[in-house]
KEZA-267108 format. One record per residue: y negated, z, x of N, C-alpha, C in turn. Coordinates in pm, whole numbers, padded with zeros to 5 digits. Each point is the difference from the previous one (the first is absolute). Example, Ala and Ser with C-alpha at 12.3 -4.5 7.8 and 13.67 -1.06 7.14 Angstrom:
+--------+--------+--------+--------+--------+--------+--------+--------+--------+
:    n.y :    n.z :    n.x :   ca.y :   ca.z :   ca.x :    c.y :    c.z :    c.x :
+--------+--------+--------+--------+--------+--------+--------+--------+--------+
:  00569 :  00780 :  01319 : -00119 :  00000 : -00089 : -00120 :  00000 :  00090 :
: -00105 : -00072 : -00035 : -00119 :  00006 :  00082 : -00109 :  00073 : -00077 :
+--------+--------+--------+--------+--------+--------+--------+--------+--------+
This chain:
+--------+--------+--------+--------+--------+--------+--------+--------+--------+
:    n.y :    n.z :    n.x :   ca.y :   ca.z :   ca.x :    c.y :    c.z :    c.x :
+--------+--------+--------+--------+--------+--------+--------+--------+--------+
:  04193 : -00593 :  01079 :  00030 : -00088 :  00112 :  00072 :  00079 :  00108 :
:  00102 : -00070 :  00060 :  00068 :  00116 :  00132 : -00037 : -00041 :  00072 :
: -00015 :  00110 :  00092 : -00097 :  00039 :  00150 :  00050 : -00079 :  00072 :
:  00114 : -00076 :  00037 :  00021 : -00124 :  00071 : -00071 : -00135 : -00052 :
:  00000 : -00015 : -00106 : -00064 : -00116 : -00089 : -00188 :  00004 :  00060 :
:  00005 :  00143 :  00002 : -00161 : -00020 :  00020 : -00059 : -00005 :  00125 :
:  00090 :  00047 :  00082 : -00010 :  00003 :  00141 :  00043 : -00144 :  00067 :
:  00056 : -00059 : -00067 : -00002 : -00174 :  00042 : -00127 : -00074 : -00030 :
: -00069 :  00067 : -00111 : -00088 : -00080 : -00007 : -00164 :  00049 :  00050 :
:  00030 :  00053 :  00069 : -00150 :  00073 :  00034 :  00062 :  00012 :  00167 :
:  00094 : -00031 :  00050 :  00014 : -00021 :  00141 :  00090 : -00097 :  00041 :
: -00071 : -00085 :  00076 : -00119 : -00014 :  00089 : -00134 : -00004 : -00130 :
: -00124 :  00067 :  00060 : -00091 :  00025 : -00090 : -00057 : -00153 : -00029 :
: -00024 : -00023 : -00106 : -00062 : -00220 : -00012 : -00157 :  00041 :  00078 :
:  00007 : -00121 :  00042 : -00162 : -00016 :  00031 : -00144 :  00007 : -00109 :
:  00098 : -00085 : -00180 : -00103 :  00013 : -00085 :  00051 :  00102 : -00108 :
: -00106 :  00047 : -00040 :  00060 :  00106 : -00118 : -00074 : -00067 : -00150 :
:  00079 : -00017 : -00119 : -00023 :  00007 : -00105 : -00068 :  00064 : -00085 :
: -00100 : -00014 : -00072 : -00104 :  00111 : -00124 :  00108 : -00007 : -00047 :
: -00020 :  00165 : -00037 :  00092 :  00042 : -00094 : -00123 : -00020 : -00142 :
:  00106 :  00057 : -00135 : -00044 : -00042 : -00116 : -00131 :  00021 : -00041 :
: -00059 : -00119 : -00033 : -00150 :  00044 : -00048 : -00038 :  00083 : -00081 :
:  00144 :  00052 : -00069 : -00045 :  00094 : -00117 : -00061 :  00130 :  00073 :
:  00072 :  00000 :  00088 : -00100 :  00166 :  00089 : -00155 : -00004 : -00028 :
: -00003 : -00085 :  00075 : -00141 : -00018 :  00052 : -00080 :  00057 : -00108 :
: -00102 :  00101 :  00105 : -00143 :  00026 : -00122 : -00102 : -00062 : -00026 :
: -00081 : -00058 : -00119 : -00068 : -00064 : -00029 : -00075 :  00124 : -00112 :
: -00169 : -00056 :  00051 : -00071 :  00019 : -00092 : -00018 : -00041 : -00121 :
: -00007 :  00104 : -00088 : -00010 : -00058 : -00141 : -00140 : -00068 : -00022 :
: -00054 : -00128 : -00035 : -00101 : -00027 : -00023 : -00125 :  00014 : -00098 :
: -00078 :  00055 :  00077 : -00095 : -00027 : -00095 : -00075 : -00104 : -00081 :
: -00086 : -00004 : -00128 : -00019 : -00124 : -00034 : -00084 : -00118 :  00095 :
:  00079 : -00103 : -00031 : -00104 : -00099 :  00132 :  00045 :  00030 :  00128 :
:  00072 :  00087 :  00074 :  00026 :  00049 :  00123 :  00155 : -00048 : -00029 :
:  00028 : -00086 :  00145 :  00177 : -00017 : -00025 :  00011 :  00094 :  00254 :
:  00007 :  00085 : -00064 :  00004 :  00031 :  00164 :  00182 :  00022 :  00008 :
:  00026 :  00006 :  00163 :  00141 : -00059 :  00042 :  00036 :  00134 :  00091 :
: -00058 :  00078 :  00019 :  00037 :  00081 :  00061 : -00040 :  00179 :  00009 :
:  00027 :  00121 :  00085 : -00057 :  00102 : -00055 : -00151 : -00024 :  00059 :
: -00052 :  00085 : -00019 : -00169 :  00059 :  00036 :  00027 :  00070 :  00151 :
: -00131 :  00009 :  00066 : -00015 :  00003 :  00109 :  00066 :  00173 :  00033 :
:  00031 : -00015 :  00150 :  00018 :  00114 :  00055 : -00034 :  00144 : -00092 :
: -00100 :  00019 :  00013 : -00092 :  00106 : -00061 : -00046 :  00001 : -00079 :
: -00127 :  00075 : -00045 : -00121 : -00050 : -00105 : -00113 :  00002 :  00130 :
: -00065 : -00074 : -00018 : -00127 : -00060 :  00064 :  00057 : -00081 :  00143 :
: -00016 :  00056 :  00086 :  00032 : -00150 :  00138 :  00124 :  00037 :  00060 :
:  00089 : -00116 : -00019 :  00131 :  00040 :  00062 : -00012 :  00021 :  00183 :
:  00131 :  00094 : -00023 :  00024 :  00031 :  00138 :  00139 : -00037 :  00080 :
:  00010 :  00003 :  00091 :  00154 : -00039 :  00090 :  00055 :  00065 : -00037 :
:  00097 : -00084 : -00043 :  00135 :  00109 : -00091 :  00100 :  00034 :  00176 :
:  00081 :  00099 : -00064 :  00078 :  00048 :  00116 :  00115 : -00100 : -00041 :
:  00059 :  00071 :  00160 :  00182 : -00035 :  00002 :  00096 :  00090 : -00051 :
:  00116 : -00061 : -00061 :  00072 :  00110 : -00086 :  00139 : -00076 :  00025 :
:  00126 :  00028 :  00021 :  00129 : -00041 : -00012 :  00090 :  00102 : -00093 :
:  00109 : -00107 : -00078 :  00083 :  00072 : -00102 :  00116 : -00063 :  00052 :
:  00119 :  00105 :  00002 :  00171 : -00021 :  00055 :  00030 : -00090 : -00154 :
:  00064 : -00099 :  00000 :  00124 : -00028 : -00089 :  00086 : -00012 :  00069 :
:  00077 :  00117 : -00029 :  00102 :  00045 :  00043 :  00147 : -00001 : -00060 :
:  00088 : -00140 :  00057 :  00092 : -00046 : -00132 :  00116 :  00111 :  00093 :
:  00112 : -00001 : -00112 :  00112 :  00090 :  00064 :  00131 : -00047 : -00069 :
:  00107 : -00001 :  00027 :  00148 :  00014 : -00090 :  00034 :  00120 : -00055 :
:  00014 :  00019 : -00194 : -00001 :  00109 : -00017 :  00175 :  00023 : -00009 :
:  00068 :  00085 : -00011 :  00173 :  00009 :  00043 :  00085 : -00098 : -00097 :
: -00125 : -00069 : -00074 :  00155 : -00121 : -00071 : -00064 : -00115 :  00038 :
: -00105 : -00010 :  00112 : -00008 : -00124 :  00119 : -00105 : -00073 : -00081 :
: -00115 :  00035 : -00121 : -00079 : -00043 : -00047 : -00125 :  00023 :  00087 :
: -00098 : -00076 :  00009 : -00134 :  00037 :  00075 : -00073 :  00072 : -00122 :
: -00122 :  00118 :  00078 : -00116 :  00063 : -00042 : -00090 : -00015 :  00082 :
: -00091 :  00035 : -00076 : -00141 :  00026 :  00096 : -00034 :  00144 : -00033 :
: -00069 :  00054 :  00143 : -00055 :  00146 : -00031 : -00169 : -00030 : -00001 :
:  00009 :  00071 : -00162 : -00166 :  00068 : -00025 : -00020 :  00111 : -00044 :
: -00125 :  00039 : -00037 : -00052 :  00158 : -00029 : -00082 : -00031 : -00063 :
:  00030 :  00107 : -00072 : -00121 :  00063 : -00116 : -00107 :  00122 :  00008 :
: -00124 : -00007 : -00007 : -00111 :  00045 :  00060 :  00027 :  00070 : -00088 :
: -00052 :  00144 :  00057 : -00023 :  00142 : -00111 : -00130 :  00033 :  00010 :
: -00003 :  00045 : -00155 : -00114 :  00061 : -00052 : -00062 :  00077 :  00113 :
: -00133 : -00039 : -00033 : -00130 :  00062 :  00100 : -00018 : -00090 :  00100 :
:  00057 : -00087 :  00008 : -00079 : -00116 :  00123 :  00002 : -00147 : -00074 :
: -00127 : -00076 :  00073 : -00037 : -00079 : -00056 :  00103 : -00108 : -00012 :
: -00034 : -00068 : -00176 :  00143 : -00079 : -00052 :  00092 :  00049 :  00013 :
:  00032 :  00168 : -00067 :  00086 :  00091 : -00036 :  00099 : -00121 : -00054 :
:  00138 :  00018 : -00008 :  00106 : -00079 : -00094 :  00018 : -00117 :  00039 :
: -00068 : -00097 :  00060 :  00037 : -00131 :  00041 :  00113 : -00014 :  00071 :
:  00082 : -00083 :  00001 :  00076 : -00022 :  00087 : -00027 : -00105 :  00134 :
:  00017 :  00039 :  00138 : -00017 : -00064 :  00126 :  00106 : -00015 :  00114 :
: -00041 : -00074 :  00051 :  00072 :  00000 :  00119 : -00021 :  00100 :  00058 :
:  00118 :  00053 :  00096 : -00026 :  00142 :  00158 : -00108 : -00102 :  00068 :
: -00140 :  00063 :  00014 : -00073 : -00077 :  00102 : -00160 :  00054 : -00002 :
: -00084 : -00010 :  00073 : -00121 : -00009 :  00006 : -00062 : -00032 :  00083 :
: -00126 :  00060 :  00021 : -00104 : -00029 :  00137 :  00038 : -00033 :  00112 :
: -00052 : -00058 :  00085 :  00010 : -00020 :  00106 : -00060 :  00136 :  00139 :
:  00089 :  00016 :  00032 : -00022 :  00159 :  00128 : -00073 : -00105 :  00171 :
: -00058 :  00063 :  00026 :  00005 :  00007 :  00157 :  00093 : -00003 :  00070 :
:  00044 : -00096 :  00062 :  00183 :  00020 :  00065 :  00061 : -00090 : -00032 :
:  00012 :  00010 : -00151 :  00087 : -00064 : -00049 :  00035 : -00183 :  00029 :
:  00080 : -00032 :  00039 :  00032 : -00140 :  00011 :  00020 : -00058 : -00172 :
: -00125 : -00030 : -00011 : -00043 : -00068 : -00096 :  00117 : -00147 : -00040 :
:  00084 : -00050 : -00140 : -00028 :  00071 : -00092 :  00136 :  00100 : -00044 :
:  00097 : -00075 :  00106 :  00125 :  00075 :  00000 :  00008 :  00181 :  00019 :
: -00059 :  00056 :  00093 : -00022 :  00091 :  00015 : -00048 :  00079 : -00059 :
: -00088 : -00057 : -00041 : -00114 :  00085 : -00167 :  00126 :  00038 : -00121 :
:  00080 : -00148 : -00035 :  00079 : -00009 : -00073 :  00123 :  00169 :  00037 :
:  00041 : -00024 :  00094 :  00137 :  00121 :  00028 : -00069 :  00144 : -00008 :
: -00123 : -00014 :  00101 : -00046 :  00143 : -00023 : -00074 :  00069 : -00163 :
: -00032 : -00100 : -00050 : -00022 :  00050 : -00139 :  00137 :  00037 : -00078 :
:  00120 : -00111 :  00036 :  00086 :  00068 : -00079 :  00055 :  00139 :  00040 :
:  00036 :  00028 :  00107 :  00032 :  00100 :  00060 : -00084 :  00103 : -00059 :
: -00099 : -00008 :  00037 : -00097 :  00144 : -00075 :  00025 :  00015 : -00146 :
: -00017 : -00126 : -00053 : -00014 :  00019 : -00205 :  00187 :  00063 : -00026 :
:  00084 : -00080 :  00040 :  00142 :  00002 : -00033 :  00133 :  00053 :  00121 :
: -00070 :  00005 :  00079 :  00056 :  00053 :  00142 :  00125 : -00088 :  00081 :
: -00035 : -00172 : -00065 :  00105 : -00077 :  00030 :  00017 :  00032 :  00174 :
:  00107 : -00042 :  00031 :  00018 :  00025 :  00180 :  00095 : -00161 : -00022 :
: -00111 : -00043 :  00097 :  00030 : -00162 :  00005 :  00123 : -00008 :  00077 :
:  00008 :  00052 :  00126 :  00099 : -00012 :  00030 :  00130 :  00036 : -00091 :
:  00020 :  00132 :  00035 :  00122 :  00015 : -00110 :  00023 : -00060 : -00096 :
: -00046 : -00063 : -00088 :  00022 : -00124 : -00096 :  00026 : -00101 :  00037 :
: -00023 : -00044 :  00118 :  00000 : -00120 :  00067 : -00099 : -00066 : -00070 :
: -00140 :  00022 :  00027 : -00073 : -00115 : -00057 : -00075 : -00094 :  00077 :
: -00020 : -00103 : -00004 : -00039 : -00104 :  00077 : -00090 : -00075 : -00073 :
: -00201 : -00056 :  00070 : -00028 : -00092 : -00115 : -00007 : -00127 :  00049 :
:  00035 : -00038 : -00136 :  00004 : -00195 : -00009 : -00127 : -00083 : -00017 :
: -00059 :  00060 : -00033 : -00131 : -00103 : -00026 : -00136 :  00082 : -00150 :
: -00063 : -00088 :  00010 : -00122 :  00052 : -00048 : -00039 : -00099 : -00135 :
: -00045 :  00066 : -00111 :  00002 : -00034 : -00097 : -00189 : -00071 : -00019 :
: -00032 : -00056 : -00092 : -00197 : -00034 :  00037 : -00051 :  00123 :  00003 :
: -00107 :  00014 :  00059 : -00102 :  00148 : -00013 : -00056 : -00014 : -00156 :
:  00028 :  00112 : -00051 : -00045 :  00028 : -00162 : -00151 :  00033 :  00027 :
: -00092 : -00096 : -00065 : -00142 :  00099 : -00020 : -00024 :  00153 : -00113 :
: -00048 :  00105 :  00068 :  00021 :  00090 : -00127 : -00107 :  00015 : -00028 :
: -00091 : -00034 : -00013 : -00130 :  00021 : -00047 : -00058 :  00123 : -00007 :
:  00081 :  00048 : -00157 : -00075 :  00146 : -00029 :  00045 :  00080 :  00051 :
:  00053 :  00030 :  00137 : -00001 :  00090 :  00138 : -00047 : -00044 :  00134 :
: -00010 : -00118 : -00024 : -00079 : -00039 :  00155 :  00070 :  00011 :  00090 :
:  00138 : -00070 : -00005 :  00096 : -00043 :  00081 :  00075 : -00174 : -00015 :
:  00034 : -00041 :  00138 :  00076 : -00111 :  00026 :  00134 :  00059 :  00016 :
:  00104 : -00030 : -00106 :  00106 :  00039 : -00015 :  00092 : -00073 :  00075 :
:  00103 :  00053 :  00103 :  00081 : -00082 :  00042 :  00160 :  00015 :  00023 :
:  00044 : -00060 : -00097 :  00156 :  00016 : -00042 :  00115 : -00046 :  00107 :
:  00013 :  00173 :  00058 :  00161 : -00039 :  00142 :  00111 :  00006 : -00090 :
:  00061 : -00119 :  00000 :  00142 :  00031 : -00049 :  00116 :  00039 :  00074 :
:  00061 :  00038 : -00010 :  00116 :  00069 :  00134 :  00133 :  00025 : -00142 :
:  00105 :  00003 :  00112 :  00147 :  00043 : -00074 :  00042 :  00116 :  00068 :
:  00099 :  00064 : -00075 :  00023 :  00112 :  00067 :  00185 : -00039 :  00010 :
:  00047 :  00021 :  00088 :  00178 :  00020 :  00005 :  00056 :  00055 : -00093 :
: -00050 :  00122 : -00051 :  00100 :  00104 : -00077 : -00135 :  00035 : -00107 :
:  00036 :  00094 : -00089 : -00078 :  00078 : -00114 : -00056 :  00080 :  00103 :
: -00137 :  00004 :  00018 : -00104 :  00138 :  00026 :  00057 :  00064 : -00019 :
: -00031 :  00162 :  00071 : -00036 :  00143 : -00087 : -00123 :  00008 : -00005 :
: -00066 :  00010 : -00144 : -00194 :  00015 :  00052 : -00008 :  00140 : -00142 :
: -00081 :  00032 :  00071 : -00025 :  00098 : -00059 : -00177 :  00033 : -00038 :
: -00071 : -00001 : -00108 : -00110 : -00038 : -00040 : -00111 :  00159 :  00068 :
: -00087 : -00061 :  00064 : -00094 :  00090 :  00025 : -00109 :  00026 : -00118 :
:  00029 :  00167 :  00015 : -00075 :  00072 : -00139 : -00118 : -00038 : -00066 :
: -00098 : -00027 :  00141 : -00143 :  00008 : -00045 : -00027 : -00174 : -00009 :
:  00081 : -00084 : -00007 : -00045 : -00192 :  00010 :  00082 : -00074 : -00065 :
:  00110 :  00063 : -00010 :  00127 : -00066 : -00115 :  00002 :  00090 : -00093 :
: -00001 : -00064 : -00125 :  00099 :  00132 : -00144 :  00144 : -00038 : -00016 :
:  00052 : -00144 :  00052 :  00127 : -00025 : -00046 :  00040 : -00180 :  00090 :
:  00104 :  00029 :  00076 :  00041 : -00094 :  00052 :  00082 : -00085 : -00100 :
: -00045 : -00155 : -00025 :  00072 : -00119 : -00091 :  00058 : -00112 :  00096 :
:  00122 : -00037 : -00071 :  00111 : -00025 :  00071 :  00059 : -00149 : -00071 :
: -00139 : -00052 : -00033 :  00077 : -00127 : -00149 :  00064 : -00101 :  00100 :
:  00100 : -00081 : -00068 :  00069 : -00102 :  00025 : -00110 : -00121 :  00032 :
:  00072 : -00085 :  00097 : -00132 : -00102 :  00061 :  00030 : -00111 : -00140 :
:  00083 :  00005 : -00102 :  00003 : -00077 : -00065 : -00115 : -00043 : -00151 :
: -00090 :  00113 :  00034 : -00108 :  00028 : -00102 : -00142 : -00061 :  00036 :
:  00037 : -00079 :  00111 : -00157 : -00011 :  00075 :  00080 : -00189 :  00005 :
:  00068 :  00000 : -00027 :  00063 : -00196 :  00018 : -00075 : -00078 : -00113 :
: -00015 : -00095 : -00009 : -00092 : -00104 : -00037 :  00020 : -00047 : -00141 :
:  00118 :  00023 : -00087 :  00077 :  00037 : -00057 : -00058 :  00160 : -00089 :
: -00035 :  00075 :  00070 :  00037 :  00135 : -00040 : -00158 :  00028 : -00103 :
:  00002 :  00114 : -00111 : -00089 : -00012 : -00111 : -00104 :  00051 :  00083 :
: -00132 : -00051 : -00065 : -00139 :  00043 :  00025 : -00071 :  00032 : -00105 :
: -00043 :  00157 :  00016 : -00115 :  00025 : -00096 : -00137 :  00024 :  00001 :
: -00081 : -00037 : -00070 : -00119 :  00014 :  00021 : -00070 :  00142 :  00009 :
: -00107 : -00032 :  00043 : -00105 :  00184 : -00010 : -00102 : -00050 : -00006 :
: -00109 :  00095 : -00035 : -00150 : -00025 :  00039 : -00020 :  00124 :  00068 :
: -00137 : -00020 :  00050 : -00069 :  00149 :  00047 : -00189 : -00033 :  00036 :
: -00053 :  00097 :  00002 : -00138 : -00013 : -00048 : -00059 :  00048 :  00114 :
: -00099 : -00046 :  00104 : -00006 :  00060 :  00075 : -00182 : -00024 :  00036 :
: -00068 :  00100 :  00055 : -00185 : -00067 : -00018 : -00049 : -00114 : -00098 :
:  00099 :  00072 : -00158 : -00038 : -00127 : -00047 :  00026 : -00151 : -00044 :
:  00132 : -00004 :  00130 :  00067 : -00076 : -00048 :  00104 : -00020 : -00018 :
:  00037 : -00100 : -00089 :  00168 :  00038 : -00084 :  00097 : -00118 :  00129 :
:  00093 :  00045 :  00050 :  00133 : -00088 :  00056 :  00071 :  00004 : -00062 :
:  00084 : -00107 : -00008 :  00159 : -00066 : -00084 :  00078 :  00014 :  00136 :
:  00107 :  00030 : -00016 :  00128 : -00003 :  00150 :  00112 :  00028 : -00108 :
:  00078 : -00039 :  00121 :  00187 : -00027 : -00046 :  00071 :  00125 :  00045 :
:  00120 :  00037 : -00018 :  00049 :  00139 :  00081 :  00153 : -00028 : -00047 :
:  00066 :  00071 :  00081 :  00139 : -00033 : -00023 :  00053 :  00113 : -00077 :
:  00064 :  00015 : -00111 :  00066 :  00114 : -00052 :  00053 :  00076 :  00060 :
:  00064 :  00122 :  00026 :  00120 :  00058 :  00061 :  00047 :  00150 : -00002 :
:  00072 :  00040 : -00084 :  00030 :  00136 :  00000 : -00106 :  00087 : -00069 :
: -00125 : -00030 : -00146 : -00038 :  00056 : -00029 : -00151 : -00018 :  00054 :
: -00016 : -00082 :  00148 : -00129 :  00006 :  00078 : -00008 : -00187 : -00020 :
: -00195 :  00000 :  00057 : -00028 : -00125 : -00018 : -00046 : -00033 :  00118 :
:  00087 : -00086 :  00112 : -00044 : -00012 :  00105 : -00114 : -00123 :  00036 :
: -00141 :  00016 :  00031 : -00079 : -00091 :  00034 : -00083 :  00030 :  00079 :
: -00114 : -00127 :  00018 : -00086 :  00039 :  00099 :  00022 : -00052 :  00143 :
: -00011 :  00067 :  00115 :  00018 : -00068 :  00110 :  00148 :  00000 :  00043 :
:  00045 :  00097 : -00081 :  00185 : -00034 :  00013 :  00075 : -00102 : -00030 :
: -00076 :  00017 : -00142 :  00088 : -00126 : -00098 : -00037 : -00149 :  00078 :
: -00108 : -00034 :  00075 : -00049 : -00106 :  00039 :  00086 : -00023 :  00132 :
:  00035 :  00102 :  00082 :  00047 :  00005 :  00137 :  00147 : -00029 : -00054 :
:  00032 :  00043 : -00120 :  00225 : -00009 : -00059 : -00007 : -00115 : -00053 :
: -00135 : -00048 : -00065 :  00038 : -00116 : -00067 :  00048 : -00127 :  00089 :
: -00098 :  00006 :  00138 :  00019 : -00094 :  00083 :  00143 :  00012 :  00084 :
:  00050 :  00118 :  00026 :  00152 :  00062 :  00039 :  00110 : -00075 : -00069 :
: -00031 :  00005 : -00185 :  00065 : -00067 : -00053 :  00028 : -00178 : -00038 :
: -00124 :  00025 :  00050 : -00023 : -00189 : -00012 :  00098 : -00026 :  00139 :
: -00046 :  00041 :  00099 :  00112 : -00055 :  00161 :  00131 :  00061 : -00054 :
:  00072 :  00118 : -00080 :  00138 :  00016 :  00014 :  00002 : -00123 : -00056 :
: -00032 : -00030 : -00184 :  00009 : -00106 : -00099 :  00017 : -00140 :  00058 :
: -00050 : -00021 :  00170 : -00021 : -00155 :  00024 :  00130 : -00012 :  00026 :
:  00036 : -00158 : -00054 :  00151 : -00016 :  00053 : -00013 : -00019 :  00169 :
: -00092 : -00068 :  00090 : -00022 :  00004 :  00061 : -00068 :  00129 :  00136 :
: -00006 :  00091 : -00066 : -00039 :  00103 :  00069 :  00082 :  00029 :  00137 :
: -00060 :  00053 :  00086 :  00055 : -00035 :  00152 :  00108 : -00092 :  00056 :
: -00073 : -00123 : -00060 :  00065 : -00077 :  00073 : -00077 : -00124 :  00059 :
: -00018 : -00080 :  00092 : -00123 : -00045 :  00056 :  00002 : -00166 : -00138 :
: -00155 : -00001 :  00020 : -00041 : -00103 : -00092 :  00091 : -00139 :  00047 :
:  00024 : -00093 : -00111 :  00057 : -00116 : -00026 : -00093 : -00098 :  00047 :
:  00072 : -00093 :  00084 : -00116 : -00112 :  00018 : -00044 : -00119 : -00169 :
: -00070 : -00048 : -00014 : -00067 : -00036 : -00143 :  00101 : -00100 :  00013 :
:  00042 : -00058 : -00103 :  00103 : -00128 : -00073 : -00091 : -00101 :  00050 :
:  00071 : -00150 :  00048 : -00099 : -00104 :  00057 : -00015 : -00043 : -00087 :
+--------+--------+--------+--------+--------+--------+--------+--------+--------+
């Protein structure tokens, strides 16, 4: 998709946003007699207040005027080594919550400099529940003017990813995974790309990205109903 194409449709930001594809979504595999709809609690034994957490999608024009998004790949020795994520995390003291969380995480993980890119954000994607970290995920989307220079910090990034926004469109293939966790087995969707399987609270935060580029209607104000 070109970075003008996508930037029409995500500004002015819509008031309603679209689920993206259900195939993301994680579901418990059932047990017999048990049809449950969602993951398991916070913890093991009594859940607790999950924190605040913000992730940049960060779209850009790459030099033949196509849009990307910037993510990273977690390196070995920290928890969910290899996954792929958004630049983002916790919430700091200070921080002007959720935009702010959003820039200063990227800056530290990838060393984006918002300004110099010209980046500006547009709007906010639903808060992802993450369960098995005990965070309320909350997706800033922003554009940048020009291509970043980012450069991946040693000890929180192993490798800055740069895929085309055209892999996350409504349209675009979904594959499945499982994973086993206290026990119990999850089914989720993930998007192919370059060898990696992107899912989880990413794939859920791009899927919905891709559902608003995909709307023909996307930033543009709702139609009054046919009489």
């Amino acid at each position: 998709m070109r970075f003008a194409e996508a930037l029409a449709r995500l500004d002015p930001w819509p008031d309603r946003l679209p689920h993206g594809t259900r195939a993301i979504d994680p579901v418990v595999r059932p047990a017999p007699g048990v049809s449950p709809d969602r993951m398991p609690g916070w913890t093991r034994g009594e859940p607790v207040h999950p924190r605040r957490a913000a992730g940049l999608v960060l779209l850009y024009p790459d030099p033949a005027g196509e849009t990307r998004i910037v993510l990273t790949e977690r390196p070995l020795g920290l928890r969910h080594a290899g996954q792929v994520s958004l630049p983002g995390g916790r919430e700091d003291p200070g921080d002007v919550f959720p935009d702010g969380t959003a820039l200063r995480e990227a800056r530290e993980e990838v060393g984006l400099d918002a300004q110099t890119a010209g980046v500006r954000v547009i709007g906010h994607l639903d808060v992802v529940d993450v369960r098995v970290s005990g965070f309320l995920l909350t997706p800033v989307v922003a554009v940048a003017a020009r291509e970043p220079h980012l450069v991946p910090h040693p000890g929180e990034v192993a490798a800055i990813l740069l895929p085309p926004v055209d892999i996350f469109l409504p349209d675009a293939p979904v594959t499945p995974g499982e994973l086993e966790r206290d026990g119990i087995r999850v089914r989720y969707g993930g998007y192919p790309w370059a060898d990696r399987h992107i899912w989880g609270a990413t794939a859920r935060a791009l899927a919905q990205l891709g559902a608003l580029l995909g709307s023909a209607t996307a930033g543009q104000p709702d139609r009054p109903a046919a009489p």
